[in-house]
BARO-41661 format. One record per residue (C-alpha): x, y, z; residue number from 1. Coordinates in nm, 2 decimals. Last residue first. Example, Ala and Ser with C-alpha at 12.3 -4.5 7.8 and 13.67 -1.06 7.14 Angstrom:
% residues 2
       u       v       w  seq
    1.37   -0.11    0.71    2
    1.23   -0.45    0.78    1
END
This chain:
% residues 471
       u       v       w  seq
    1.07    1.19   -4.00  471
    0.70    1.30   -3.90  470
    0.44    1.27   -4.14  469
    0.39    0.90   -4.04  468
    0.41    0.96   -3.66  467
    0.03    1.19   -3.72  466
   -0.12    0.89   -3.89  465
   -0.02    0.75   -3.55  464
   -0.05    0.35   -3.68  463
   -0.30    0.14   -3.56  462
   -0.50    0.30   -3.24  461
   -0.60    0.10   -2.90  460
   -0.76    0.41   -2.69  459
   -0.97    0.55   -3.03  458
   -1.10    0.22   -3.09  457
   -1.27    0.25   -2.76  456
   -1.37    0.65   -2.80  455
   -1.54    0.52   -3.14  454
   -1.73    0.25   -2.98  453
   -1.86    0.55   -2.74  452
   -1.97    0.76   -3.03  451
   -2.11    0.48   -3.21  450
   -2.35    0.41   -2.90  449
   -2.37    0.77   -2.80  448
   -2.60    0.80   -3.16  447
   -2.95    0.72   -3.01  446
   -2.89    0.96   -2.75  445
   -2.74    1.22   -2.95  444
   -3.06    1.21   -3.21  443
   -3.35    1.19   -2.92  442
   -3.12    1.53   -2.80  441
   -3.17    1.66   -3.13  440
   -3.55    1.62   -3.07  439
   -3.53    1.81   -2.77  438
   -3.35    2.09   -2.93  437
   -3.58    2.14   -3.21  436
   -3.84    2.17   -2.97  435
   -3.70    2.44   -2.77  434
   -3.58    2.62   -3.10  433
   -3.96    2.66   -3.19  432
   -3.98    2.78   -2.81  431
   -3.75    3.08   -2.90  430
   -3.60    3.26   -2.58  429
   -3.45    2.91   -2.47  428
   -3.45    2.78   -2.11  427
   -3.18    2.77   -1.85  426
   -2.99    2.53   -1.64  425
   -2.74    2.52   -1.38  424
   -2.64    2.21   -1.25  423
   -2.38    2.22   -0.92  422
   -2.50    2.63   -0.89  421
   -2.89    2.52   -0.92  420
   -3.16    2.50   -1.16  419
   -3.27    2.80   -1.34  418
   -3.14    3.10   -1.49  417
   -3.43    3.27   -1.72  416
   -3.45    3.59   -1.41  415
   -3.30    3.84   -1.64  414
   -2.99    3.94   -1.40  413
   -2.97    3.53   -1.37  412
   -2.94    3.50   -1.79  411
   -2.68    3.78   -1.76  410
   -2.49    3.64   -1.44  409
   -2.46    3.33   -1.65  408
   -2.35    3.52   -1.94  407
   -2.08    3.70   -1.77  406
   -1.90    3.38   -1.70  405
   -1.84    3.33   -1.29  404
   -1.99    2.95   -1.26  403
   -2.01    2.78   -1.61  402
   -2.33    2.71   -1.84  401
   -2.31    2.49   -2.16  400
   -2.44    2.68   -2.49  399
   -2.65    2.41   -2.60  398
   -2.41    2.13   -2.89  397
   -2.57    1.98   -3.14  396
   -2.25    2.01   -3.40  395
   -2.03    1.89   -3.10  394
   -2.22    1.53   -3.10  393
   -1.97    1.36   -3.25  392
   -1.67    1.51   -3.10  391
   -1.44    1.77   -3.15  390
   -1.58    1.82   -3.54  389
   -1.41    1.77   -3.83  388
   -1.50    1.43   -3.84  387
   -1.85    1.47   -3.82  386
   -1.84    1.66   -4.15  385
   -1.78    2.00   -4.21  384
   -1.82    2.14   -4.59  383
   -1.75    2.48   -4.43  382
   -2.06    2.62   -4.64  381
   -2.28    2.30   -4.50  380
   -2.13    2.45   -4.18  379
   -2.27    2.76   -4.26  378
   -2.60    2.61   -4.39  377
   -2.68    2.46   -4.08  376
   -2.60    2.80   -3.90  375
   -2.81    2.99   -4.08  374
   -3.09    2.75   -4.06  373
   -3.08    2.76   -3.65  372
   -3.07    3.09   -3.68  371
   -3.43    3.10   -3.86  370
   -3.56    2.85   -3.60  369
   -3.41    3.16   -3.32  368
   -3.15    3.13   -3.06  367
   -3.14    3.31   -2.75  366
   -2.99    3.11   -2.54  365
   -2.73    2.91   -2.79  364
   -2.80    2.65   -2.98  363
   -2.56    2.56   -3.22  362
   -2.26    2.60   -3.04  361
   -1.97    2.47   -3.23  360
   -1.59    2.37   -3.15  359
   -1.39    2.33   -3.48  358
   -1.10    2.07   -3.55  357
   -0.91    2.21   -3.84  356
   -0.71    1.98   -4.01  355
   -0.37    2.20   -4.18  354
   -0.33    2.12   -4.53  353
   -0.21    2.47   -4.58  352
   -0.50    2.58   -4.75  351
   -0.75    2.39   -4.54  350
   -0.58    2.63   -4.26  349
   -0.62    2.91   -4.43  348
   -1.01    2.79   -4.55  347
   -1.05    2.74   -4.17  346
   -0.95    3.11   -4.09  345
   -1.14    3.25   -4.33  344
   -1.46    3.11   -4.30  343
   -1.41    3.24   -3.92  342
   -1.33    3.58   -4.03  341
   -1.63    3.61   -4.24  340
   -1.83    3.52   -3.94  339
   -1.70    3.83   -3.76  338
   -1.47    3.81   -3.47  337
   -1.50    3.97   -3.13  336
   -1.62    3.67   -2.95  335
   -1.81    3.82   -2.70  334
   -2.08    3.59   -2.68  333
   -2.36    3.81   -2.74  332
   -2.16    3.92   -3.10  331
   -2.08    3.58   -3.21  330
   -2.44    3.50   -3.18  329
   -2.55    3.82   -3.39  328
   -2.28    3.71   -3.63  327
   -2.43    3.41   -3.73  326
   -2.19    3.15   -3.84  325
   -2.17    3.03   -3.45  324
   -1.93    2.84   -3.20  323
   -1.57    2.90   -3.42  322
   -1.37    2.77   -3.13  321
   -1.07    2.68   -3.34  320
   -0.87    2.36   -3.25  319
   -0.56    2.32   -3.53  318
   -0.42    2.03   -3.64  317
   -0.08    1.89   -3.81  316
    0.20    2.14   -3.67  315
    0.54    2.00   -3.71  314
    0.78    2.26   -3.72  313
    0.71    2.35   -4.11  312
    0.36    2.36   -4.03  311
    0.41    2.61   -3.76  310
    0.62    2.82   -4.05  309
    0.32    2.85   -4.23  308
    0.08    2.89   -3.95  307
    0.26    3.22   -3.88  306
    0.27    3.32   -4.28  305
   -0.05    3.23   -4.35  304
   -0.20    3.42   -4.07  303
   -0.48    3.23   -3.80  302
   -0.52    3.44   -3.51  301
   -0.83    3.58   -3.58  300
   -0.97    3.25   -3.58  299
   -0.87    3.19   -3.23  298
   -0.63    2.92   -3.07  297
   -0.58    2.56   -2.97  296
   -0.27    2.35   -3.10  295
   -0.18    2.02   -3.26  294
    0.20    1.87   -3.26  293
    0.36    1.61   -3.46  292
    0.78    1.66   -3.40  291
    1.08    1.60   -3.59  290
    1.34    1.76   -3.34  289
    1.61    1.95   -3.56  288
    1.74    2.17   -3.29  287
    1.67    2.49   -3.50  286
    1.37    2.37   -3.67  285
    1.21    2.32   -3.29  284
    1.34    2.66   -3.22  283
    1.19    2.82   -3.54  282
    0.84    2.70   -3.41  281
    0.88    2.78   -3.05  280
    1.00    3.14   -3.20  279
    0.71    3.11   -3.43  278
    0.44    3.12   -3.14  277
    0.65    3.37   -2.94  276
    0.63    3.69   -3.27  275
    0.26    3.57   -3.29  274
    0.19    3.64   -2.94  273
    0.42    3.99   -2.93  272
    0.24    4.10   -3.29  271
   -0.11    4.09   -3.11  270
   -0.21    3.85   -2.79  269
   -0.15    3.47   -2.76  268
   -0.10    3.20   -3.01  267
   -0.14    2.94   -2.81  266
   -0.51    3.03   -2.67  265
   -0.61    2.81   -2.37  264
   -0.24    2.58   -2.42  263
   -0.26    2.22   -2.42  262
   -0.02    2.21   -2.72  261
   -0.03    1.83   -2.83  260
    0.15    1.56   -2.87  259
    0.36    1.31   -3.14  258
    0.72    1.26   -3.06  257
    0.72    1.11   -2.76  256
    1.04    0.83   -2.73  255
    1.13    0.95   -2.40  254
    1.42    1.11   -2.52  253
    1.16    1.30   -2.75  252
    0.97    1.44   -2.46  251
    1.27    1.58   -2.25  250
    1.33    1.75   -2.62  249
    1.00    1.90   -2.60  248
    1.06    2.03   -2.23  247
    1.37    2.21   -2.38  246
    1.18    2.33   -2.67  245
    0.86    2.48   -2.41  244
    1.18    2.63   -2.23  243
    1.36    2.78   -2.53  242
    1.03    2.95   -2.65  241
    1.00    3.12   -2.34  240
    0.67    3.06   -2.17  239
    0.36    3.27   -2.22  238
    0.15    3.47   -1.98  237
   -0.24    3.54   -2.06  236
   -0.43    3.69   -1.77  235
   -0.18    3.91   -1.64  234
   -0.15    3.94   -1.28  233
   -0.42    3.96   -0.96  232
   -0.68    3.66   -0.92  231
   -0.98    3.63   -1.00  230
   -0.92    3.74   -1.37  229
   -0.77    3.38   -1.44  228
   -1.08    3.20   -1.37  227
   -1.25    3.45   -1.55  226
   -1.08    3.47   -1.87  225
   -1.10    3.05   -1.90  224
   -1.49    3.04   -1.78  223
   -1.62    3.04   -2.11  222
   -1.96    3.20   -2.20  221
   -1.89    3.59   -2.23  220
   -1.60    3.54   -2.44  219
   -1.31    3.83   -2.35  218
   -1.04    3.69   -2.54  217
   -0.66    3.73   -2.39  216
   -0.63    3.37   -2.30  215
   -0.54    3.25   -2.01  214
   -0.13    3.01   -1.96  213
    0.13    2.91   -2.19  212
    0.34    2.68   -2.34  211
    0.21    2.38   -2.17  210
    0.26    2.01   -2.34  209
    0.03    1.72   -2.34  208
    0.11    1.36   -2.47  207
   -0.10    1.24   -2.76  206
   -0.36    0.96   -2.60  205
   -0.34    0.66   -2.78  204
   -0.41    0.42   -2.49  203
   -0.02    0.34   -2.48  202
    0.08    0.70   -2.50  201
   -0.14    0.82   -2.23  200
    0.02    0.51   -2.00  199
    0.34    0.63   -2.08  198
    0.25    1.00   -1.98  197
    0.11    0.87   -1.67  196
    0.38    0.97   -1.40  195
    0.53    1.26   -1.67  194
    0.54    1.52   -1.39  193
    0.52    1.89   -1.54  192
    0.83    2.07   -1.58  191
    0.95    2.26   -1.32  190
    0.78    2.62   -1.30  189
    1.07    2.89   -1.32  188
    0.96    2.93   -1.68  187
    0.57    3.05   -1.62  186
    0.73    3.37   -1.48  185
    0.39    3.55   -1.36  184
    0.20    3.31   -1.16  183
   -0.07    3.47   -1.10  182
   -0.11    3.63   -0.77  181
   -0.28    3.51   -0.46  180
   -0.63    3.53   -0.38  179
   -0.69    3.67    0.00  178
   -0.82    3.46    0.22  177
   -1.16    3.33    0.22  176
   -1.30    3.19    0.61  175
   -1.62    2.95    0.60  174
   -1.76    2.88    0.97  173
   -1.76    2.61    1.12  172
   -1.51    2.68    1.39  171
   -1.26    2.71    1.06  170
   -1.35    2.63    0.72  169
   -1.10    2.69    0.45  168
   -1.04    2.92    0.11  167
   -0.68    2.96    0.00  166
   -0.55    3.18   -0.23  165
   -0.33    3.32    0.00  164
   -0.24    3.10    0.27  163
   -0.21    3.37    0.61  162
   -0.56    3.20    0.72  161
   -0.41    2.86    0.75  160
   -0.18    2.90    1.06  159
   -0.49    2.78    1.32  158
   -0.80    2.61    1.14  157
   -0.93    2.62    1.51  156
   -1.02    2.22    1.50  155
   -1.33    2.04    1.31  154
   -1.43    2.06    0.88  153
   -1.49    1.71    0.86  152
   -1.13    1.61    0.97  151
   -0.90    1.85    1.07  150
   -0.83    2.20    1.04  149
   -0.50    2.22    1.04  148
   -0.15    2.36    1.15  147
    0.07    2.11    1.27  146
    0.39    2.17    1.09  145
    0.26    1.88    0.83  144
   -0.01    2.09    0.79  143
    0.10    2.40    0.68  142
    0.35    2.23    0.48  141
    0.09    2.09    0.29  140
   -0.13    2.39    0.24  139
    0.22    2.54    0.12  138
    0.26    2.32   -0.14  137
   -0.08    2.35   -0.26  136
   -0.11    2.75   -0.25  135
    0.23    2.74   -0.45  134
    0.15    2.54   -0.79  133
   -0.21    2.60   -0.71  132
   -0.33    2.83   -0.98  131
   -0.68    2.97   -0.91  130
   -0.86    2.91   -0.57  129
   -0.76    2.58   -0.34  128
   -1.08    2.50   -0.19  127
   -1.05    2.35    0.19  126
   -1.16    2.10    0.40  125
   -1.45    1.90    0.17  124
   -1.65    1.62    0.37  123
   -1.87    1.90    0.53  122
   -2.04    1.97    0.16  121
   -2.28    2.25    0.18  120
   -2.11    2.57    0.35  119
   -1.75    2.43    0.20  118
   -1.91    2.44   -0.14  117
   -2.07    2.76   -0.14  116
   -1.79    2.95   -0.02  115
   -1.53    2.79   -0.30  114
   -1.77    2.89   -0.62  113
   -1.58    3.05   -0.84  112
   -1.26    2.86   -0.79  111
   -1.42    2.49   -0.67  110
   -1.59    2.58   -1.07  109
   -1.23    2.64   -1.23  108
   -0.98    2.36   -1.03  107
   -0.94    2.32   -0.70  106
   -1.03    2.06   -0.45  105
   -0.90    1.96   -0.08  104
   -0.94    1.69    0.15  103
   -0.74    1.66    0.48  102
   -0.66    1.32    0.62  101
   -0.68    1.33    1.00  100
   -0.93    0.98    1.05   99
   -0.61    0.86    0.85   98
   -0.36    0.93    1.11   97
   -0.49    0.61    1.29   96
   -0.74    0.43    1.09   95
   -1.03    0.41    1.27   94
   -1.23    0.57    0.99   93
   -0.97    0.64    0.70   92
   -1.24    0.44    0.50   91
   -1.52    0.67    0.55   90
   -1.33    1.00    0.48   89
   -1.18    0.86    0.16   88
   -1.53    0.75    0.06   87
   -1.66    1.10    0.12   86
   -1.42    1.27   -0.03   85
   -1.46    1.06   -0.36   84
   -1.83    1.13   -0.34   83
   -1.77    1.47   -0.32   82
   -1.58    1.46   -0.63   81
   -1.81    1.27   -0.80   80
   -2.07    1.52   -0.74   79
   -1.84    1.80   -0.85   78
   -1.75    1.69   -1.19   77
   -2.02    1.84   -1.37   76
   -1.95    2.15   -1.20   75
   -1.62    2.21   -1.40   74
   -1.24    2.17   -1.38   73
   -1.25    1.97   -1.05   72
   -0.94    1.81   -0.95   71
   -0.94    1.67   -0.61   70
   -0.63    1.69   -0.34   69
   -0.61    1.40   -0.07   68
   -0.35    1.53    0.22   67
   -0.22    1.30    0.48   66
   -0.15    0.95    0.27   65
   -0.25    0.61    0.31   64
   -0.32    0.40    0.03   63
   -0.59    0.08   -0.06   62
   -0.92    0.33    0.02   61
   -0.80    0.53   -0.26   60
   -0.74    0.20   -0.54   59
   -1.10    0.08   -0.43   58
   -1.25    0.43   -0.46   57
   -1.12    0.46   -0.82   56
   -1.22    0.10   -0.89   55
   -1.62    0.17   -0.78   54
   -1.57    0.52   -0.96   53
   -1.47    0.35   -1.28   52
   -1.13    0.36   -1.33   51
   -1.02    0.42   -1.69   50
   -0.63    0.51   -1.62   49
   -0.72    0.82   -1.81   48
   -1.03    0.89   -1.67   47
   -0.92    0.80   -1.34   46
   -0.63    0.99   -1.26   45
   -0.47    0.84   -0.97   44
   -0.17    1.10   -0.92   43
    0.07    0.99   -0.62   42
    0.32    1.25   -0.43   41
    0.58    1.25   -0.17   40
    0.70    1.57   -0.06   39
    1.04    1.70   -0.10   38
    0.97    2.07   -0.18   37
    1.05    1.94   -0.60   36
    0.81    1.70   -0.53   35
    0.53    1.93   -0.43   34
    0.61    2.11   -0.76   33
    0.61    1.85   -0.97   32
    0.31    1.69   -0.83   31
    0.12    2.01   -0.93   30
    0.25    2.04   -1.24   29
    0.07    1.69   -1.28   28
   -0.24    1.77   -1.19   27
   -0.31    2.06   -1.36   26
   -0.18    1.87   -1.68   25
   -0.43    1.62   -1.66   24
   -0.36    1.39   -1.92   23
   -0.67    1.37   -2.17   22
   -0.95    1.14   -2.18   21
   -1.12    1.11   -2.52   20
   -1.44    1.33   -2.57   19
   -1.67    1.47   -2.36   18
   -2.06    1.50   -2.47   17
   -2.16    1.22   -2.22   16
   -2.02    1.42   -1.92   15
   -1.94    1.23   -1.63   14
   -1.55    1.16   -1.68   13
   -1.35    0.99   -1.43   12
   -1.24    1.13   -1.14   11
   -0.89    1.36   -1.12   10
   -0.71    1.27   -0.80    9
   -0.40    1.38   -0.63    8
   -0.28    1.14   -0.31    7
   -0.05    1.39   -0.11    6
    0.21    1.26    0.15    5
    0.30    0.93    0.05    4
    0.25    0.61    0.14    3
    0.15    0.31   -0.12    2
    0.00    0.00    0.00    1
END
C-alpha cells in the first residue's frame, strides 16, 4: 500500500458530450512542484487510467497519505468529487492518522464557487482558488507543521488564514483569504510530472505540453478569462520558446514525438503572441526535433505566414472555437470576430493542409428557427463533416453554463437561470428552437453508442497517422 504525503485525484468523466481522456496537466504540475519541496506525491487519474468510480474508490481506500487533493475543472464533476471525499473520509475511519486526512479541491468551478461548497459539503476541507502550484505546497507544509483544520471541517484552522488563495473552514464557519497572484514567470515552473504520460501513449492519448497560460479573449460563456481574472496578474503569460523546446526534447528522449499544445489560446495577444508562437516554431527547426503537434487558438489568429512556419515545425491540427456562423451569436458571446473571419481562418488552414478541428454552439440562449438555418447552412458552407468536429455530437451542442461567466450572471440578471449552482440550467428565448433541441437530444442519444465504440478504438490505435508525417 503506497505512502505518500499527497494522493491527487482527477475522477472519471461524467459528461456524455466529452471526448477522449486527456492527461491532466493541472495535476501533474502540481506533483512537480510538491516533489521538488520534498514531498511524496501519487496522481490516480481516473479517466485516463479508466477507473470507474467503484475502482477509483478501491485504489484510494488501498493507500495512506495525509493530504487527498481533487481536481474539478467544472460543475459536472463536483458530485463525484464529493463522493470521492466521502469515501476517503469513510475508510480512513479508525485508521490512525487517516481519520486526520485533509481533502481539498481546485480547479475552475471549486474557484468561483469555494464558499458555497465548503457551507454545503462537510466532507470538503478547503478550496484551493486559481493556480495551485504554491497555494498547494504550502497547504501541505501547513499541515505537516501542525497547523490544520482537521477532519470534517473540526479544530481552530490555526496557521491557515495567512495562505493566500486559499479558502478553508474554521469553527464552522467558511473563512476566504486573499487570492494570490498569478504566476507571472511560467519558466521557473518545473516541468510537469510525466507519471502517466506512458500510459497516455499506450491508450493513444497524444502527450500534453504547456506553453502558456489564459487567454486574452473576453468570451462571455467560457470560464478561462475568468478563472484567471480572479486573481491579480496578467491573464495570458507565455513561456519562453527555449523552455517549451527544452521540455520538448525531454519528450523526444522518452520516445514522444507526437503531442499536443494544451495551451487556452497558443497564439496569444497581437504581434508579441505571434512573434512567441514562431520562436517555438523556429526553435524546434533549430534543434532538428521531428515533431507532430496540434494547438488551440482563435480564428483571428490564424495568418499564412505564422501557420506556415508552424507547419514546417510539425504542426498537423488546429482547435478553433468558431461556435456560430451568425454574427448576432458571435456578438452576445463576446467573440470579437466576424463570421467572415471564421470562414477565413479554416479555409487558411485547409490551404495549408492543416485539419481544423472546430468547437460549435448551435443553440445558444437566445436562438431563433431562422438561426438555426443559418447556422446549418454555414457548416454545410464549411463542408464539415463529423470528423471535423471535436466530438460527434459537437455540432448539437447548448451553450453549456459555467460558474463566474458573464453570461450566466446575464441569464440570472433576467430571471431565465434556473436550476442550481452544481447544475445550472436555462430555457430558450425561441420555443420553436426548444423543440428542435429536444428532438436533437432523441438524435445524440440514439447516436452515443457509435460515439462510445469510437472512444474504444480510439484508446487502441493502428499506426499515428500523425508519426507517419513525422521523419
Amino acid at each position: 500500500m503506497p505512502d505518500v504525503d499527497v494522493l491527487l485525484v482527477h475522477p472519471p468523466w461524467s459528461s456524455r458530450l466529452l471526448g477522449n481522456p486527456e492527461e491532466n496537466l493541472g495535476l501533474a504540475y502540481l506533483a512537480a512542484c510538491l516533489r521538488e519541496r520534498g514531498h511524496r506525491v501519487e496522481i490516480l487519474d481516473a479517466s485516463l487510467q479508466g477507473l470507474s468510480m467503484k475502482a477509483l474508490i478501491g485504489e484510494i481506500r488501498n493507500r495512506t497519505f495525509r493530504v487527498l487533493g481533487i481536481s474539478v475543472l467544472f460543475q459536472v464533476s463536483m458530485p463525484e468529487a464529493v463522493r470521492i471525499a466521502a469515501a476517503a473520509r469513510e475508510g480512513a475511519a479508525g485508521g490512525g492518522n487517516r481519520n486526520r486526512i485533509h481533502v481539498t479541491v481546485g480547479g475552475h468551478f471549486p474557484t468561483f464557487e469555494a464558499e458555497r461548497l465548503l457551507a454545503d459539503f462537510p466532507v470538503l476541507d478547503s478550496v484551493v482558488r486559481g493556480e495551485g502550484e504554491e497555494t498547494l505546497p504550502e497547504l501541505v507544509e501547513t499541515l505537516r507543521s501542525g497547523g490544520q483544520n482537521g477532519a470534517n471541517g473540526e479544530g481552530s484552522g490555526g496557521g491557515l488564514e495567512g495562505i493566500r488563495g486559499l479558502v478553508f473552514r474554521r469553527d464552522g464557519e467558511v473563512v476566504v483569504n486573499p487570492p494570490r497572484p498569478l504566476i507571472a514567470d511560467l519558466d521557473r515552473l518545473p516541468f510537469p510530472a510525466r507519471d502517466l504520460t506512458p500510459l497516455a501513449v499506450r491508450r493513444g492519448v497524444r502527450p500534453a505540453v504547456l506553453t502558456s497560460r489564459g487567454c486574452y479573449g473576453l468570451c462571455s460563456f467560457c470560464s478561462i478569462r475568468a478563472f484567471y481574472d480572479s486573481s491579480p496578474g496578467k491573464a495570458w503569460r507565455g513561456r519562453s520558446p527555449a523552455g517549451v523546446v527544452d521540455e520538448l526534447a525531454e519528450l523526444a528522449r522518452m520516445g514522444i514525438r507526437s503531442f499536443h499544445f494544451n495551451d487556452d489560446n497558443f497564439v496569444g495577444a497581437g504581434r508579441r503572441g505571434a512573434e512567441r508562437a514562431a520562436a517555438i516554431a523556429e526553435e524546434i527547426l533549430r534543434r532538428g526535433l521531428k515533431v507532430g503537434f496540434a494547438v488551440s487558438c482563435r480564428a483571428n489568429d490564424v495568418r499564412e505566414d505564422l501557420f506556415k512556419i508552424l507547419k514546417k515545425a510539425g504542426l498537423r491540427e488546429v482547435f478553433l472555437g468558431i461556435e456560430s456562423g451568425v454574427q448576432r451569436v458571435l456578438n452576445d458571446l463576446r467573440k470579437d470576430v466576424t463570421v467572415d473571419e471564421n470562414l477565413a481562418a479554416v479555409e487558411t488552414l485547409r490551404k495549408l493542409d492543416l485539419r481544423p478541428r472546430l468547437g460549435f454552439i448551435m443553440f445558444d440562449p437566445d436562438a431563433t428557427v431562422e438561426e438555426i438555418h443559418r447556422n446549418v447552412a454555414f457548416l454545410k458552407r464549411l463542408g464539415v463533416r463529423w470528423g471535423a468536429m471535436d466530438t460527434l455530437t459537437d455540432v448539437l451542442n447548448r451553450l453549456h453554463l459555467f460558474s463566474g461567466t458573464p453570461v450566466v450572471e446575464r441569464l440570472r440578471r433576467q430571471g431565465r437561470l434556473g436550476g442550481s449552482y452544481l447544475a445550472p440550467t436555462y430555457r430558450f428565448s425561441d420555443p420553436g428552437v426548444e423543440t428542435i433541441y429536444r428532438l436533437t437530444r432523441v438524435f445524440q442519444n440514439l447516436t452515443l453508442p457509435l460515439h462510445k465504440l469510437r472512444t474504444r478504438l480510439r484508446r487502441h490505435p493502428g499506426p499515428d497517422p500523425w508519426e507517419e508525417r513525422v521523419g
